[in-house]
C-alpha positions as CSV (number, residue, x, y, z in Angstrom):
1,X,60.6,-7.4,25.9
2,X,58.0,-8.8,28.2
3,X,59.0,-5.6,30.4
4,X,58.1,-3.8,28.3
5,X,54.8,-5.4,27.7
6,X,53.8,-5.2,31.0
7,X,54.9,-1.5,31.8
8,X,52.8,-0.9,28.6
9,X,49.7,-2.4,30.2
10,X,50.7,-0.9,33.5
11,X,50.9,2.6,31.7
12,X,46.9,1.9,30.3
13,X,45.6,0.3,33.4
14,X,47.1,4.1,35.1
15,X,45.4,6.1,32.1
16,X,42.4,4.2,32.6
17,X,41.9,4.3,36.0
18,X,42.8,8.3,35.9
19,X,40.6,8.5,33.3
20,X,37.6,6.8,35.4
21,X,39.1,9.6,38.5
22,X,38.3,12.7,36.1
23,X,34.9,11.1,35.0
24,X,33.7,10.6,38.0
25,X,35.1,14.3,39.6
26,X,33.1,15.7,36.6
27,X,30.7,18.2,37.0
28,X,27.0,16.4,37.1
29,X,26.5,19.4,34.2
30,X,29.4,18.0,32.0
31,X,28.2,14.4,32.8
32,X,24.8,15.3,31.5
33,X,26.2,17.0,28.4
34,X,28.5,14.1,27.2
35,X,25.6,11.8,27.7
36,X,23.3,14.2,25.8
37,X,26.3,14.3,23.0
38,X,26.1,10.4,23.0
39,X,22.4,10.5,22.4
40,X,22.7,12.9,20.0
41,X,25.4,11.1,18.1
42,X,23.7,7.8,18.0
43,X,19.7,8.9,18.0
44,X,19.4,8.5,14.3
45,X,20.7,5.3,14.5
46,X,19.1,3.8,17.4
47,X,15.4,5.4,15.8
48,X,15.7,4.1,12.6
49,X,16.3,0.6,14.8
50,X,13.0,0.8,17.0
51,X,11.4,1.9,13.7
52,X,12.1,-1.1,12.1
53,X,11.6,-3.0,14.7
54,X,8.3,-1.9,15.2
55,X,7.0,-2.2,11.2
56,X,8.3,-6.2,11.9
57,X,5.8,-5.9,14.8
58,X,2.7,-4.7,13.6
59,X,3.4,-5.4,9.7
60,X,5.5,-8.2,9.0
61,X,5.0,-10.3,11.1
62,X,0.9,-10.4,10.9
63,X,1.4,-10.7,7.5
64,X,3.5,-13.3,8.0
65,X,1.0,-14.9,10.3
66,X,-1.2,-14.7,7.3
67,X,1.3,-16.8,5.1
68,X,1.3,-19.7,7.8
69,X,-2.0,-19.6,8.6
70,X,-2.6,-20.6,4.7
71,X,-0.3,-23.2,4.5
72,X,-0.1,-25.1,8.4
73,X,-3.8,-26.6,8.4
74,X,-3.8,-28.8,11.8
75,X,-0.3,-28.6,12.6
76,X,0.4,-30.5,9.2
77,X,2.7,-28.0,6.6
78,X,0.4,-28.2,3.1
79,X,-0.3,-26.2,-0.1
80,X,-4.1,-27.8,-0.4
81,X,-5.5,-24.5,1.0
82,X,-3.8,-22.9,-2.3
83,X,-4.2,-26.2,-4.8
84,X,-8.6,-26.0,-3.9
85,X,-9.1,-22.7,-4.6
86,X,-7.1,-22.6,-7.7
87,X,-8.7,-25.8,-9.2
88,X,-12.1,-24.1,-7.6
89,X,-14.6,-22.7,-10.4
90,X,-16.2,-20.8,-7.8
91,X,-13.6,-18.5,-7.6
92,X,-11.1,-19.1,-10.8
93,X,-13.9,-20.0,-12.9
94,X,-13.1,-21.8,-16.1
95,X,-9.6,-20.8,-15.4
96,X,-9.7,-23.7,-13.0
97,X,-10.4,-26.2,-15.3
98,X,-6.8,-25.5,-16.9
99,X,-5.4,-25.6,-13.5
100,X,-7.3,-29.1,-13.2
101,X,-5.1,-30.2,-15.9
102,X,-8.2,-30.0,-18.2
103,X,-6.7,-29.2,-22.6
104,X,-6.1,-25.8,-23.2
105,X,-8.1,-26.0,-26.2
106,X,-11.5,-27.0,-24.5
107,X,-10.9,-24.4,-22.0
108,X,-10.6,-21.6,-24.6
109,X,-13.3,-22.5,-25.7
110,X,-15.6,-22.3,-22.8
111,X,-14.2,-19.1,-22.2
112,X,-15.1,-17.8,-25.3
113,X,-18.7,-19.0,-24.9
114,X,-21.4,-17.0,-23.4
115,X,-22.2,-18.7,-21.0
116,X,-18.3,-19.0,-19.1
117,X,-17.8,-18.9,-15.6
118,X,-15.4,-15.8,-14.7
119,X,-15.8,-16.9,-10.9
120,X,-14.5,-14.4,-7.9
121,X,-11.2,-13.4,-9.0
122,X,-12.3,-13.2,-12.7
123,X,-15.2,-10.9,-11.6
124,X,-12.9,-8.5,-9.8
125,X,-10.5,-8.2,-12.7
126,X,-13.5,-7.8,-14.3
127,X,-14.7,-5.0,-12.4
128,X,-11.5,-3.5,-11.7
129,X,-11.1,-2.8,-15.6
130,X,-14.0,-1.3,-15.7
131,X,-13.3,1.2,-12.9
132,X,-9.7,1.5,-14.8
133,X,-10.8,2.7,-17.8
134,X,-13.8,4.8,-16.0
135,X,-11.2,6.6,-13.8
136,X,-9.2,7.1,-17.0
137,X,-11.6,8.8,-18.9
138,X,-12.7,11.0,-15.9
139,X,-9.7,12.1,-15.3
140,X,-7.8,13.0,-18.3
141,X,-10.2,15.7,-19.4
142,X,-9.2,16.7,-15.7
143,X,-6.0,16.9,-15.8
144,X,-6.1,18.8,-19.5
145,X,-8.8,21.7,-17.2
146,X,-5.8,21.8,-14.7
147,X,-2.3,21.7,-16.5
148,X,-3.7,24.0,-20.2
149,X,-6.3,26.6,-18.5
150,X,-6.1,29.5,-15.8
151,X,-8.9,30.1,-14.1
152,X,-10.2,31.1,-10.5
153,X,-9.9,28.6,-8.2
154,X,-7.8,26.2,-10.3
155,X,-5.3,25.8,-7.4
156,X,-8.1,24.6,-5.0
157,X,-9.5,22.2,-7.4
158,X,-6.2,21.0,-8.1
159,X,-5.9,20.8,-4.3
160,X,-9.1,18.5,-4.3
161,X,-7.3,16.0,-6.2
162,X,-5.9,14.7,-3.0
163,X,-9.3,13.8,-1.5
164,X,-9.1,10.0,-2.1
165,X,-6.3,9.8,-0.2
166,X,-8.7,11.4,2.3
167,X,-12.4,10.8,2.3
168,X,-13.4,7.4,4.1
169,X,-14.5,5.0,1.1
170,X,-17.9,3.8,3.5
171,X,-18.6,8.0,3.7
172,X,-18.5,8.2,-0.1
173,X,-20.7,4.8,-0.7
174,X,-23.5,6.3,1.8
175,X,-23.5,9.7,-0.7
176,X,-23.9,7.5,-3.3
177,X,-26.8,5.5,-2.0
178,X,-28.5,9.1,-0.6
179,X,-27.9,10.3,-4.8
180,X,-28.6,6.4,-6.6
181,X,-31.1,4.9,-4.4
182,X,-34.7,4.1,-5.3
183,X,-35.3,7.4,-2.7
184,X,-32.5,9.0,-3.7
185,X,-31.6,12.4,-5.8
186,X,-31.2,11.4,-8.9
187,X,-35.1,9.8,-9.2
188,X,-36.3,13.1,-7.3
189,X,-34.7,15.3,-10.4
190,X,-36.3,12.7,-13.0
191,X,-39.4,12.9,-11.3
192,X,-39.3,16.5,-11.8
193,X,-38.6,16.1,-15.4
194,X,-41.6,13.3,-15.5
195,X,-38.9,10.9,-16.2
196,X,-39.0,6.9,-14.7
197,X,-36.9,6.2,-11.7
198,X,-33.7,4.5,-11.9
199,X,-32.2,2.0,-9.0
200,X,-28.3,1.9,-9.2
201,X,-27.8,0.2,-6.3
202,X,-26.5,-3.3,-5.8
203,X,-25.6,-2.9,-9.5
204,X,-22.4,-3.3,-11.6
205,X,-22.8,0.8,-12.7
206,X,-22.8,1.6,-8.7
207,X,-19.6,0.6,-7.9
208,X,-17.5,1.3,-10.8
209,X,-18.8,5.1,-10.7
210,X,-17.9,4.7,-7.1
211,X,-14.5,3.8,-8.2
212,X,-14.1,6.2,-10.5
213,X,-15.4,8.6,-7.9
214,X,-12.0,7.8,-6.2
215,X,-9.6,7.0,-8.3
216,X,-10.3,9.6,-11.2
217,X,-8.5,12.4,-9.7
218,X,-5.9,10.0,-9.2
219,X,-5.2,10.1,-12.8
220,X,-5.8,13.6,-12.9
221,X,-3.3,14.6,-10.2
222,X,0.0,12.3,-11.5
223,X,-1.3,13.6,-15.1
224,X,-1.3,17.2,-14.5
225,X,2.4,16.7,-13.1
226,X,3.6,15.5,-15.9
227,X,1.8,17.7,-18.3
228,X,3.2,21.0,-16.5
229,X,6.6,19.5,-16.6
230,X,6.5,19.6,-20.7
231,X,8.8,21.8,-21.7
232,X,7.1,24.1,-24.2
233,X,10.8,25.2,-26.1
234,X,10.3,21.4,-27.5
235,X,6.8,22.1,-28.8
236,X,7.6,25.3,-30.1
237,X,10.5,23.6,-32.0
238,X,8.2,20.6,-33.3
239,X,5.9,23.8,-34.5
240,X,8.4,25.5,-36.1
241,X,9.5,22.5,-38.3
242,X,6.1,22.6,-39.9
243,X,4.2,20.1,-37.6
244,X,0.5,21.1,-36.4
245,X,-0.5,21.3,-33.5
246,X,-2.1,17.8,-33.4
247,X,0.9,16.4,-34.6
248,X,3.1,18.3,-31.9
249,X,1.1,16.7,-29.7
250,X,1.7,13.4,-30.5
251,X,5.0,13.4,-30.9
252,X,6.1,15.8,-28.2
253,X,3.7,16.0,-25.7
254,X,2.0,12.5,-25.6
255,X,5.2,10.3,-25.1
256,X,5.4,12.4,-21.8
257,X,1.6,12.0,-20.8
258,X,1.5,8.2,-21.6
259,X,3.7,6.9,-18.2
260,X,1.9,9.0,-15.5
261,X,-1.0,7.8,-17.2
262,X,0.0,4.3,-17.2
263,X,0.6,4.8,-13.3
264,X,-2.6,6.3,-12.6
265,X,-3.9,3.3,-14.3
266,X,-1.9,1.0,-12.9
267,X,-2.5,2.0,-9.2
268,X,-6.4,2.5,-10.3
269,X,-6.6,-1.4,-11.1
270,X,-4.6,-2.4,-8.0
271,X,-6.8,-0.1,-5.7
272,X,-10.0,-1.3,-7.5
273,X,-8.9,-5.1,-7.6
274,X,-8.5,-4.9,-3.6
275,X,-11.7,-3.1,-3.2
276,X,-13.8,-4.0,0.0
277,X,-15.6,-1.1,1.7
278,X,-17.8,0.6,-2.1
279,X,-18.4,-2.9,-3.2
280,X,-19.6,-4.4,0.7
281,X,-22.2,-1.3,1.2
282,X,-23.2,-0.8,-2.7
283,X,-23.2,-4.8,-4.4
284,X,-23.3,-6.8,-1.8
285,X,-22.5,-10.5,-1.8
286,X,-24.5,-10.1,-5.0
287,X,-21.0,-8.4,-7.1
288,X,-18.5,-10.0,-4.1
289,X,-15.1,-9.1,-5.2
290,X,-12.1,-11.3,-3.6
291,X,-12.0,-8.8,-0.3
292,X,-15.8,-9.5,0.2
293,X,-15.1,-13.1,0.3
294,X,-12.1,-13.2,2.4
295,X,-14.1,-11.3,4.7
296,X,-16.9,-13.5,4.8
297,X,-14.6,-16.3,5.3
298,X,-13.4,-14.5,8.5
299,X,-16.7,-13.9,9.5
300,X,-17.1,-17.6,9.3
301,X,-14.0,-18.4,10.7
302,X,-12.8,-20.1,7.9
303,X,-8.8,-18.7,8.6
304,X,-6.9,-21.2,6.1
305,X,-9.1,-20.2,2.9
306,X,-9.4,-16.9,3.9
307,X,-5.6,-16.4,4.5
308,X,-4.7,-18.3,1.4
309,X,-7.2,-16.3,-0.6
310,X,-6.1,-13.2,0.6
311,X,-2.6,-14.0,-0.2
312,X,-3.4,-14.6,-4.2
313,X,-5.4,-11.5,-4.4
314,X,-1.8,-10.3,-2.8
315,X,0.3,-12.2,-5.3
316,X,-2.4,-10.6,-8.2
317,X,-1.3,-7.0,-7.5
318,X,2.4,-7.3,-6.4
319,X,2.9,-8.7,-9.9
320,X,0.3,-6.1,-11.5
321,X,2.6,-3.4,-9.8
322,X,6.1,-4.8,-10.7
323,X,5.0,-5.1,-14.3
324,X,4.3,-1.8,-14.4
325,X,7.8,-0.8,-12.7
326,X,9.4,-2.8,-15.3
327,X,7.5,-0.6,-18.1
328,X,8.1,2.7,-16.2
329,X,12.0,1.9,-16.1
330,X,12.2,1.0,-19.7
331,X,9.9,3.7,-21.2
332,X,9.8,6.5,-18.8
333,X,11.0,9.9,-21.0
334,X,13.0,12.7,-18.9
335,X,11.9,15.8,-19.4
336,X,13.8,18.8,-18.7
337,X,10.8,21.0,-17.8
338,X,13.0,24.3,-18.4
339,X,9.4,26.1,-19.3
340,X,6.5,25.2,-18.9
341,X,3.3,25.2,-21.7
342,X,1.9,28.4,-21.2
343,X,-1.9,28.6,-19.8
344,X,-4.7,29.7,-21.5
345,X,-7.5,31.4,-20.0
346,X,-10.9,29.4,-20.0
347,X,-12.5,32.3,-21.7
348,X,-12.5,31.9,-25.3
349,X,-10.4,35.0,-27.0
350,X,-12.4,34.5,-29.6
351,X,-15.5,32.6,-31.2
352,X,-14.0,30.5,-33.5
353,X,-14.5,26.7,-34.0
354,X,-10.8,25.9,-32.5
355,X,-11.6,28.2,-29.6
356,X,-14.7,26.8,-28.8
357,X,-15.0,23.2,-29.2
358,X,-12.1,22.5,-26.5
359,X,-14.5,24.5,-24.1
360,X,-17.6,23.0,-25.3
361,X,-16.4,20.0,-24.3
362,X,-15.0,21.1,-21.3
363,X,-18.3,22.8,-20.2
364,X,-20.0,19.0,-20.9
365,X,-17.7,17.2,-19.0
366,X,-18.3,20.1,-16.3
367,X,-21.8,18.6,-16.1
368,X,-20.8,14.8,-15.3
369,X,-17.8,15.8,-13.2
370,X,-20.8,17.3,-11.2
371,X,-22.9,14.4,-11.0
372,X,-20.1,11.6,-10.1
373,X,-18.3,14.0,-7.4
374,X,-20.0,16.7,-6.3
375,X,-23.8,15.1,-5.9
376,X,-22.7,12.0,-3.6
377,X,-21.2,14.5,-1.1
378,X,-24.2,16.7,-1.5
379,X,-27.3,14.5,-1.3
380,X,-25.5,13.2,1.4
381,X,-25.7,16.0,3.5
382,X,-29.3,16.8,2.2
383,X,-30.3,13.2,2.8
384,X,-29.0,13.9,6.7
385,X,-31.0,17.0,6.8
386,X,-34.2,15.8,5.3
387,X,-37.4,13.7,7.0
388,X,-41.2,12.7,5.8
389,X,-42.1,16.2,6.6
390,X,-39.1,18.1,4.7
391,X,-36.2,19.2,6.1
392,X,-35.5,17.8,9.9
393,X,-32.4,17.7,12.6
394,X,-34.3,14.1,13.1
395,X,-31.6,11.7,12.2
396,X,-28.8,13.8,14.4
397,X,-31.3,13.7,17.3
398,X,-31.5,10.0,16.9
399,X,-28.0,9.3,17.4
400,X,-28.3,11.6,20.6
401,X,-31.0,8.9,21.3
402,X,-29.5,5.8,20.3
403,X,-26.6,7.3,22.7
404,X,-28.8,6.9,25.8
405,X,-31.6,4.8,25.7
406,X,-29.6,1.9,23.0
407,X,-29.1,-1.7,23.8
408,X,-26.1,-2.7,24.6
409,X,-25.6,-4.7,21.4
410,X,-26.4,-2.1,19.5
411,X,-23.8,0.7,18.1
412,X,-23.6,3.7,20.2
413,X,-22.9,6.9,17.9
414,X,-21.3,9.0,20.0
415,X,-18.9,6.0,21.2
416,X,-18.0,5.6,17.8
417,X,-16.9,8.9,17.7
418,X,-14.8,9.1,20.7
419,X,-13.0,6.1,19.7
420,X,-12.2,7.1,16.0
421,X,-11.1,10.3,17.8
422,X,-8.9,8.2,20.1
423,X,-7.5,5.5,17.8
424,X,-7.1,8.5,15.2
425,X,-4.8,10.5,17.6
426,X,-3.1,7.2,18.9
427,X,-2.2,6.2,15.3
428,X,-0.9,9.3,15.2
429,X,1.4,9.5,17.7
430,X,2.9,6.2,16.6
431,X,2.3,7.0,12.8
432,X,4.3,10.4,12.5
433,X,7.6,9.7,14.3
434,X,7.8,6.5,12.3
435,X,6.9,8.4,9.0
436,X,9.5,10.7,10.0
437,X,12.2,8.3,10.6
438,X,11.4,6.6,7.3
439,X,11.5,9.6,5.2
440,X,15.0,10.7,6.5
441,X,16.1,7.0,5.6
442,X,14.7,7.2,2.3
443,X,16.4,10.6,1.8
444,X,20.1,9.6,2.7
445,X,22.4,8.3,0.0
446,X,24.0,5.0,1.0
447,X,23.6,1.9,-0.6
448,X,20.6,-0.4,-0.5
449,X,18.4,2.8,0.1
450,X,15.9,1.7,-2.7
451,X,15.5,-1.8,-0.9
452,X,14.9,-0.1,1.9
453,X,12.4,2.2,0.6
454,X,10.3,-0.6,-0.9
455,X,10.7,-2.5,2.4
456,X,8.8,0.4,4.4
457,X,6.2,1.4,2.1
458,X,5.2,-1.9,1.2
459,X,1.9,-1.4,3.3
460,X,1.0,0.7,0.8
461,X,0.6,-2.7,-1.6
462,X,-1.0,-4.8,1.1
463,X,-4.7,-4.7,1.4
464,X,-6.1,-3.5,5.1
465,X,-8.5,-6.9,5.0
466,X,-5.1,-8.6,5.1
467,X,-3.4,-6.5,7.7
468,X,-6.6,-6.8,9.8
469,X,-6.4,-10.5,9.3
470,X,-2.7,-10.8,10.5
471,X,-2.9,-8.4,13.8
472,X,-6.2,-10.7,14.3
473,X,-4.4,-14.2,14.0
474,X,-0.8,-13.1,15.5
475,X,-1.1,-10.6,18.1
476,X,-5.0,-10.3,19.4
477,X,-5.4,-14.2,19.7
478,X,-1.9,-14.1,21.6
479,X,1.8,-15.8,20.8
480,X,3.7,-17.8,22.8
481,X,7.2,-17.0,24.6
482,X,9.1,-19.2,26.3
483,X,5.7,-21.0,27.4
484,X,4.2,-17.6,28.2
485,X,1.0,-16.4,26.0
486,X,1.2,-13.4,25.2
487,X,-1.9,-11.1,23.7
488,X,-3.0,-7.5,22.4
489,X,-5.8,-6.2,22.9
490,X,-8.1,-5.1,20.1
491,X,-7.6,-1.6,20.9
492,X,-4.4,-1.6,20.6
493,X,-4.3,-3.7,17.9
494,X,-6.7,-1.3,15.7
495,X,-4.4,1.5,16.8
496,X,-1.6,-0.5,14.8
497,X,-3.3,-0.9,11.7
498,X,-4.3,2.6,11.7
499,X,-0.8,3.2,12.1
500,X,0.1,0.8,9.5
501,X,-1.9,2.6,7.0
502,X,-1.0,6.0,7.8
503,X,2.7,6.2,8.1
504,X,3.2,6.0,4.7
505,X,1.4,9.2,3.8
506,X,4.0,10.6,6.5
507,X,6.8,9.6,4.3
508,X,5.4,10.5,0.8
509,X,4.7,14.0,2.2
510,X,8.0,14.5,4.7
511,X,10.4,13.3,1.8
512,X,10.0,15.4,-1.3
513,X,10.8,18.3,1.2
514,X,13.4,16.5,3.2
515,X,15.0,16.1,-0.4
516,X,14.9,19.6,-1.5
517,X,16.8,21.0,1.7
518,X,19.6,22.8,0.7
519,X,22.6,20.1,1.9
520,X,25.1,22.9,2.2
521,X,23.4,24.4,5.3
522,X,23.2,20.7,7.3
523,X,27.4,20.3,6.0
524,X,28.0,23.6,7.8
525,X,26.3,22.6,11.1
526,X,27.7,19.4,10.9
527,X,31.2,21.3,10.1
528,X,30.6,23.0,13.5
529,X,30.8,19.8,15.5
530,X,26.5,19.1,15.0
531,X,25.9,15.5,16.0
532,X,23.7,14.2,12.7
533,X,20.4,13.8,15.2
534,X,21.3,17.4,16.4
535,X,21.6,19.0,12.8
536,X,18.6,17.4,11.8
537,X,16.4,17.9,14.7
538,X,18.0,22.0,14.6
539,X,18.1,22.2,10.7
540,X,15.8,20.3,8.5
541,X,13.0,19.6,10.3
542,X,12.1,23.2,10.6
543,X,12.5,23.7,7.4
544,X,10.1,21.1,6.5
545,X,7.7,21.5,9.4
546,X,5.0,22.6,7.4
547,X,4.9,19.2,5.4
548,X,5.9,17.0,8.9
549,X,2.0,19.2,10.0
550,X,0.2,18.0,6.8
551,X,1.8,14.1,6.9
552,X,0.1,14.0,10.5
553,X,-3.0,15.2,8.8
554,X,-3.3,12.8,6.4
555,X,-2.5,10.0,9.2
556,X,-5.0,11.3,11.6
557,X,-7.7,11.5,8.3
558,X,-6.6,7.8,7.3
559,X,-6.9,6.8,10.5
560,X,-10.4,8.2,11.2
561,X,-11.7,6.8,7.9
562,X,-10.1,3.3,7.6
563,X,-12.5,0.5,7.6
564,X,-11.5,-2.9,6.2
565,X,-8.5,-3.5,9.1
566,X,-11.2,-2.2,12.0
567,X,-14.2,-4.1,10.5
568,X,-12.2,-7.1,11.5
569,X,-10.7,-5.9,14.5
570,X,-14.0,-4.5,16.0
571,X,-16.6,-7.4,15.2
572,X,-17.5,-9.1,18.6
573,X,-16.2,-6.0,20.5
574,X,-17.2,-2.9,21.5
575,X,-14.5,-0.8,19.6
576,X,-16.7,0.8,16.5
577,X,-15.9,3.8,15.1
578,X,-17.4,6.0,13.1
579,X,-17.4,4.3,10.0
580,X,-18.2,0.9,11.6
581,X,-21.2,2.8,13.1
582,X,-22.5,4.1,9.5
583,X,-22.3,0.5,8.1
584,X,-24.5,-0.5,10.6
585,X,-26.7,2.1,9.9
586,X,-26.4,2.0,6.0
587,X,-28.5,-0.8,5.8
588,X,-31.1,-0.4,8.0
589,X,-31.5,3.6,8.4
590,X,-30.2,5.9,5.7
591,X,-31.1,8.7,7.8
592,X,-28.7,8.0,10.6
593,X,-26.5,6.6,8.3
594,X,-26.0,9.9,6.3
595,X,-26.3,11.8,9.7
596,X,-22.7,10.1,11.0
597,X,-20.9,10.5,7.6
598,X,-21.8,14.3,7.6
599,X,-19.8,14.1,11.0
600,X,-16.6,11.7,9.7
601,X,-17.3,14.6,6.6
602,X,-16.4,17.5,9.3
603,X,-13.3,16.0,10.7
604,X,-11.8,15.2,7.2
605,X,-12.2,18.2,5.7
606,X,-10.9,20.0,8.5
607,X,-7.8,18.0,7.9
608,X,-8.2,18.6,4.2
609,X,-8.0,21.9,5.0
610,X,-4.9,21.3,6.9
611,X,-3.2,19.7,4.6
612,X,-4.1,22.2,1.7
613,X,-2.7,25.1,3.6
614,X,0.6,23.2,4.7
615,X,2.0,21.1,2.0
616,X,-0.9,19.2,0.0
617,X,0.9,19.9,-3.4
618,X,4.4,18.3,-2.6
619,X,2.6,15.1,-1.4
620,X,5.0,12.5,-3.1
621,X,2.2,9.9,-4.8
């Protein structure tokens, strides 16, 4: 028996060592194609590892950072960062008192009284419902134009529904100082019309139009989606049962409108309750919403409150968010979407009262959907062209001066441009393979994809203030390992919030294609003896190349135009970038000011454009 044992592991030690004889009397060739084949069979595998490794790098662990820095004040573990500004009437207001332990009843009845605190938090709620139901309203009657009427041009101006997702928020706040100001646009036509000025700026009204500005086609875009996927065989029914057509509508239509809506809203509030860049350049520390204030507390580098304050605001819309997924999985109606409503065209077929009044309507919402989006964008541009003297290349030729005879304290323009150029295409390169990666992950059926999912796109929930604050606290002031101190610099670590914030535009726009491959044509290459990496790398990325072109679009864009992770990043260095540079400006020249967002305008609608042409209408949001 034992004989037998040991001939046995005789007979293996032979194999092996005949085996280890052919290897090594290989061809280098067939070497070099069996480690290619290895690769191949493992290169899914081993990227979706350095993927996630990387996200715990520059995500989760400077959020992290953030979480400790809120509650390990002096090397002592403690909640009194979080217990103070909860029982603080600065920023709870008379909320607090009830977290004081104060009676319910008195507190109800101070709120009720006109004269109640609402404090920080309960003035961006505040605000944030305002933009909500602003955005609402402006988008709706937007979303009917696009999913009832045909009409030249309806697919671009669908397409523009995407531009929040692409326009820097500090451009669209200079446009609205150029159109608001006491200087601005709208007092030029009132003075024409012998009508008083108006100021709008550092008000309430600013920066919920701002909002809305963003946010509004929002709605429109998730609203028209779900109004062309009605199917009009159920309408017709409800019609041919005796119901009118307002009555069709509410019982057919509407119950399939009212979740996308809901979402649109939803996200609105969550955008609009993290707000930092419209309400920093149009209210000020005058209308200071939560992001203001954590900034402001970095400024003064107060890192416990600000983390800790940051963190509720987090907290606020995580919970705002899964209350909302809770609705959408209890309520969401299916709808088949067999065939669609049929268009109408926005010409009236006739001149009757029913034909009309939708139009009418139409044509006056025409009118403000011109003042809230189009004239920001446009008396920006004027504003950059014009002077004392009338229209001027003035403020362009003074950031061609600033570029050589500034101090060096002072911004240089065309510096801020070469570095958003740099961090934008840095970003990318780290933001598009990752995006990738993610999207095949999230397209895959295996279980736990959902947690998986939720796990990569949570950036999408975290504000950039707070990402800024963690790649601030964790990796540019340095880590220790094993008693070595190790740091990024700011460079780098502005490339990995820009990177942070961009992926995730990869994956919305990589997966809905990735998803509507055909699986029978990657089961036949993988039926020929494909590798998975080979089949995918040969198969369905080609196929969805187009959208893989228009994800690195919107990174690059997102990258060019983020501002609240840099603003952090870049104070006390030389790393500005272009929108950095026009909220220096803002302030103190509008001319310059509007001169540089006319540029950042150039080199996101050129990726506007990009995107448009190669796969703007499958963007998964």
């Amino acid at each position: 028996m034992a004989r037998d044992v040991d001939g046995g592991a005789a007979g293996a030690g032979s194999d092996d060592s005949e085996t280890a004889t052919e290897t090594a009397s290989r061809p280098s060739g067939e070497q070099g194609r069996s480690v290619r084949t290895t690769i191949e069979r493992r290169g899914v595998v081993g990227l979706a590892v350095a993927t996630i490794a990387l996200l715990l790098g520059i995500f989760y662990y400077p959020v992290a950072t953030v979480f400790v820095d809120s509650v390990l004040v002096d090397g002592r573990w403690t909640a009194q960062v979080f217990v103070s500004i909860l029982q603080d009437p600065f920023y709870f207001g008379e909320l607090a008192r009830l977290l004081s332990g104060e009676p319910v009843r008195a507190v109800i009845e101070s709120i009720r009284s006109p004269d109640r605190r609402l404090g920080v938090i309960g003035f961006t709620t505040y605000q944030a419902a305002l933009s909500t139901v602003a955005s609402v309203a402006l988008g709706l009657p937007a979303a009917y134009l696009l999913a009832r009427f045909e009409f030249p041009g309806r697919r671009t101006l669908r397409s523009l529904t995407i531009l929040p997702f692409v326009l820097p928020s500090i451009m669209v706040a200079v446009g609205f100082v150029a159109t608001f100001g006491q200087n601005g646009t709208l007092n030029a036509v009132l003075g024409a019309l012998g009508l008083g000025e108006v100021n709008l700026l550092f008000t309430l009204e600013a920066v919920v139009i701002a909002h809305a500005f963003y946010n509004a086609p929002l709605v429109a875009r998730v609203t028209t989606a779900a109004w062309e996927s009605v199917d009009a065989s159920a309408v017709e029914t409800a019609r041919s049962l005796g119901a009118s057509p307002l009555r069709a509508f509410r019982d057919v239509v509407a119950p399939q409108l009212v979740p996308s809506v809901l979402m649109g809203a939803a996200l609105t509030f969550v955008f609009t309750f993290s707000t930092f860049p419209i309400v920093l350049a149009l209210g000020g520390f005058q209308l200071a919403t939560v992001e203001v204030f954590v900034y402001r507390l970095i400024r003064d580098l107060e890192y416990a409150e600000a983390a800790a304050l940051a963190l509720i605001e987090l907290g606020i819309s995580l919970g705002l968010l899964y209350a909302y997924l809770r609705y959408e999985a209890r309520h969401t109606v299916q709808s088949r979407g067999i065939r669609p409503l049929p268009r109408r065209p926005l010409t009236p077929p006739s001149f009757s009262i029913r034909e009309l009044l939708p139009r009418a309507g139409l044509a006056a919402y025409a009118v403000v959907a011109l003042a809230v989006f189009v004239a920001p964008i446009a008396s920006m541009v004027l504003a950059s062209l014009s002077g004392p003297e009338g229209l001027t290349l003035a403020n362009y030729r003074f950031l061609v001066d600033r570029q050589t005879t500034g101090a060096s304290f002072q911004v240089q323009p065309w510096d801020a441009v070469r570095n958003s150029l740099l961090f934008g295409v840095a970003s990318l390169a780290v933001a598009l393979p990752m995006g990738v990666v993610v999207a095949v992950l999230t397209t895959r059926d295996y279980r736990g994809r959902k947690v998986v999912d939720a796990v990569a796109m949570a950036p999408l929930a975290v504000s950039g203030i707070v990402v800024g604050l963690g790649l601030l606290r964790g990796l540019v002031f340095g880590f220790e390992i094993g008693g070595t101190r190790l740091a990024v610099g700011g460079g780098l670590a502005i490339v990995a919030a820009h990177a942070v914030a961009g992926y995730p535009f990869v994956v919305r726009t990589v997966a809905p294609g990735l998803e509507g491959i055909d699986r029978t044509l990657v089961e036949s290459a993988r039926a020929l003896g494909a590798p998975r990496a080979r089949a995918l790398l040969d198969i369905e990325l080609p196929l969805v190349w187009p959208a893989v072109v228009a994800g690195a679009a919107f990174a690059f864009a997102i990258s060019i135009g983020e501002f609240s992770a840099t603003i952090v990043l870049a104070s006390g260095t030389n790393q500005f970038t272009m929108p950095i540079a026009i909220e220096r400006f803002i302030g103190r020249r509008l001319g310059p000011a509007t001169a540089m967002g006319v540029v950042l305008l150039v080199v996101t609608s050129a990726s506007f454009l990009l995107i448009d042409r190669l796969g703007g209408d499958d963007v998964g949001f």
